[in-house]
matplotlib code that plots the C-alpha trace (Angstrom):
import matplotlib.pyplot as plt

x = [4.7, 4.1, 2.8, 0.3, -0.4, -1.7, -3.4, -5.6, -6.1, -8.5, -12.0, -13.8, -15.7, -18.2, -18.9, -20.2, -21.5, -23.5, -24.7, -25.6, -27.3, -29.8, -30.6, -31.4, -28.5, -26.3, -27.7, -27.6, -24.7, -23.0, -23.3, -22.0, -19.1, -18.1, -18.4, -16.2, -13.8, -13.5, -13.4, -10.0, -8.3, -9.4, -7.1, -4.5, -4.7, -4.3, -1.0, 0.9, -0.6, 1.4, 4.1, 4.7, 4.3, 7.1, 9.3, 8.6, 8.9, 13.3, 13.8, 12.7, 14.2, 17.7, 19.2, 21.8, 21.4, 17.9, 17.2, 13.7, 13.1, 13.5, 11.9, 9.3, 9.0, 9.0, 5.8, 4.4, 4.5, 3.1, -0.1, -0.3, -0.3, -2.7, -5.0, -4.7, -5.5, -8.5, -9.9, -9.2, -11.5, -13.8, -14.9, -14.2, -14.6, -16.6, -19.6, -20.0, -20.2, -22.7, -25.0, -25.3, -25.7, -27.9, -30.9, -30.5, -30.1, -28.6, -26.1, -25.3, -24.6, -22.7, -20.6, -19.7, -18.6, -16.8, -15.0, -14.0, -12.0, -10.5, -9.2, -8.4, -6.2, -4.9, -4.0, -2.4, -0.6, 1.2, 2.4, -0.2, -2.5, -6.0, -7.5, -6.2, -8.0, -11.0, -10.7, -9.6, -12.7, -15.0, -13.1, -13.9, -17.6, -18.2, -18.2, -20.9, -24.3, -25.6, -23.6, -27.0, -28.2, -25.0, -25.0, -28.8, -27.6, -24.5, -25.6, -26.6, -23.6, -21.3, -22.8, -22.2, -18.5, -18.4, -19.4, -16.3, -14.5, -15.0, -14.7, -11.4, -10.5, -11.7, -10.3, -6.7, -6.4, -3.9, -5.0, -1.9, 0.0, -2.5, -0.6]
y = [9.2, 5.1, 5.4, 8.5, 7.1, 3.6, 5.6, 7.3, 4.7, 2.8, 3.5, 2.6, -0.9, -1.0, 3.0, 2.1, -1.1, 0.8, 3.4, 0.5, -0.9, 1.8, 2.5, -1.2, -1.5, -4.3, -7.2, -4.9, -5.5, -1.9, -3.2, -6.3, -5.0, -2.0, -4.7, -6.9, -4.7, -3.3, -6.4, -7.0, -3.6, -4.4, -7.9, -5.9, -3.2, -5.9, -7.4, -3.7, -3.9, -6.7, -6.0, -2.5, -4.0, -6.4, -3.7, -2.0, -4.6, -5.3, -0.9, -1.5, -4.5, -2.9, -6.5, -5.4, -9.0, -9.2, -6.6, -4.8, -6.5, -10.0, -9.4, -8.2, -11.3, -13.0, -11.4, -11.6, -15.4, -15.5, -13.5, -15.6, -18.6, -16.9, -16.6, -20.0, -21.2, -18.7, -19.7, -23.3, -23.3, -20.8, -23.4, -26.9, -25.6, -22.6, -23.8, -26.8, -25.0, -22.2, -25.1, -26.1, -23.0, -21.1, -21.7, -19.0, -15.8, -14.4, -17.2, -16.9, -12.8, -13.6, -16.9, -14.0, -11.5, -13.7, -15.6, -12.3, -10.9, -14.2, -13.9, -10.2, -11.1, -14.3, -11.8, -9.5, -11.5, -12.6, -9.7, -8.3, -5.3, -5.6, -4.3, -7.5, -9.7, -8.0, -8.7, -12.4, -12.9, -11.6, -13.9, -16.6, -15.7, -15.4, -18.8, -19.9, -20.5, -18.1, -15.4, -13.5, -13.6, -12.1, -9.6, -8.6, -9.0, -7.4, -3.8, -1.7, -2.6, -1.9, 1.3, 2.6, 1.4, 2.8, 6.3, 5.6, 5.6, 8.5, 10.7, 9.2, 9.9, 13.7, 14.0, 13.1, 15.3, 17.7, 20.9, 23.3, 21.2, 22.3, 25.3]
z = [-14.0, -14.1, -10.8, -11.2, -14.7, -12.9, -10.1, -12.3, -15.0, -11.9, -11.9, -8.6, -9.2, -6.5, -7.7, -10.7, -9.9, -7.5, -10.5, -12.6, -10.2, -9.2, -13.1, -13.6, -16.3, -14.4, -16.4, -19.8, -22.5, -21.8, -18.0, -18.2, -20.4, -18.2, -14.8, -16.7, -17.7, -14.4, -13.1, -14.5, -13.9, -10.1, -10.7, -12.3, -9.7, -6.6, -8.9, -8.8, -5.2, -4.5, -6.5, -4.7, -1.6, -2.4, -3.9, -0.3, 1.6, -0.4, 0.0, 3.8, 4.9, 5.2, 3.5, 1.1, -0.2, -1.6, -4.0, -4.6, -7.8, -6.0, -3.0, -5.1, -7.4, -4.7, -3.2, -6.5, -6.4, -2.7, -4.1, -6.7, -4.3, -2.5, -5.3, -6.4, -3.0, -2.0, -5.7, -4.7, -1.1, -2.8, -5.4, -2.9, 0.2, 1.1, -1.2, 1.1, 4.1, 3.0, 1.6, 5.0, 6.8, 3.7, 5.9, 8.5, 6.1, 9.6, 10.3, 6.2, 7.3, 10.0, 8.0, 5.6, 7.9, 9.7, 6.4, 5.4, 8.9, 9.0, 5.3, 6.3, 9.6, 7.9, 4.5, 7.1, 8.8, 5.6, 5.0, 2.2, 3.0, 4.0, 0.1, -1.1, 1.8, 1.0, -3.0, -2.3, 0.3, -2.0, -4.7, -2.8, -1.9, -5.8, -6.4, -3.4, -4.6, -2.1, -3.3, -4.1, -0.5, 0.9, -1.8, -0.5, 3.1, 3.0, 0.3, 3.3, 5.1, 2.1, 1.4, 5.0, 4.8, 1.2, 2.7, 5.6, 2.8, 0.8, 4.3, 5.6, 1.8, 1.6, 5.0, 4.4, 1.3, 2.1, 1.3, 1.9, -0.9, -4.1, -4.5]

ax = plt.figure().add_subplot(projection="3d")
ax.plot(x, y, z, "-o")
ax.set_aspect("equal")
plt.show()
C-alpha cells in the first residue's frame, strides 16, 4: 500500500513544467511554488529509487549475510555520495568548462549531450538506474551559467523523448489484468 501510496503521490515534473510553460505562468508565484514543490518530491522520489534498488539489490544477491535493510543503507549512502559529488563538479567543474565552450551554441548542444550519457553509463555502471543519471546530470547542468541555452537547445529534443515515453508507457500497460 506504501508502495502504490508513493507511486501515485508523484506528479510528473517536466509535465507540468511543460503546462506552465506554454501558459507563460513559470516565473508566476503559483508557478514557482508548484516547480518547487515538485522539485523536491522528484528528490524524494530518486531517494526511494535508490533505496528500492538497494533493498533489490540484498533480496537478489542470494548473500544470507547482508540483509536488505543493509544492503539498502548501504546504497543509500552511495547515492548520497553521488549527489554530493555531481553537486560538487556541477558548481567547480562543469561551469568552467561550459564558459569555455558557450560560444558554439552547437558544441554547448553537443557538451550537454555528451555530459549526460557519460553520467548515464558512469550512473549505470555503479549499479544505479539510468532515471537517477538523468536527475544527477541535469543536477549538475543546473548550476552552469548557460543552463538557459541548453534548456532552449535541448526543448525540442525533450519533447520528442517525452512523447517516447508516454508510448513505451501506454504500450506496456497490460490490458488483460483490469478485470
Amino acid at each position: 500500500a506504501v508502495y502504490i501510496a508513493g507511486a501515485l503521490t508523484f506528479s510528473s515534473t517536466i509535465i507540468v513544467v511543460k503546462l506552465l510553460s506554454d501558459k507563460k505562468d513559470l516565473n508566476s508565484l503559483y508557478g514557482k511554488i508548484s516547480v518547487g514543490f515538485l522539485l523536491v518530491q522528484d528528490l524524494v522520489a530518486i531517494l526511494i529509487l535508490i533505496f528500492l534498488a538497494g533493498a533489490g539489490a540484498g533480496l537478489g544477491s542470494g548473500d544470507a549475510s547482508v540483509s536488505p535493510l543493509l544492503s539498502a543503507l548501504i546504497t543509500i549512502g552511495g547515492g548520497i555520495i553521488l549527489f554530493l559529488i555531481m553537486w560538487w563538479l556541477g558548481r567547480k567543474v562543469l561551469p568552467r568548462i561550459f564558459d569555455k565552450i558557450a560560444r558554439s551554441e552547437e558544441l554547448l548542444f553537443l557538451m550537454s549531450l555528451a555530459w549526460l550519457f557519460l553520467v548515464a553509463a558512469a550512473v549505470s555502471k555503479i549499479g544505479f538506474s539510468i532515471e537517477i543519471a538523468g536527475f544527477l546530470a541535469g543536477l549538475a547542468l543546473a548550476n552552469s551559467s548557460e543552463r538557459f541555452q541548453i534548456a532552449g537547445r535541448v526543448s525540442s529534443l525533450r519533447d520528442f523523448f517525452i512523447l517516447i515515453f508516454f508510448v513505451i508507457l501506454g504500450s506496456t500497460v497490460a490490458v488483460s489484468n483490469i478485470s
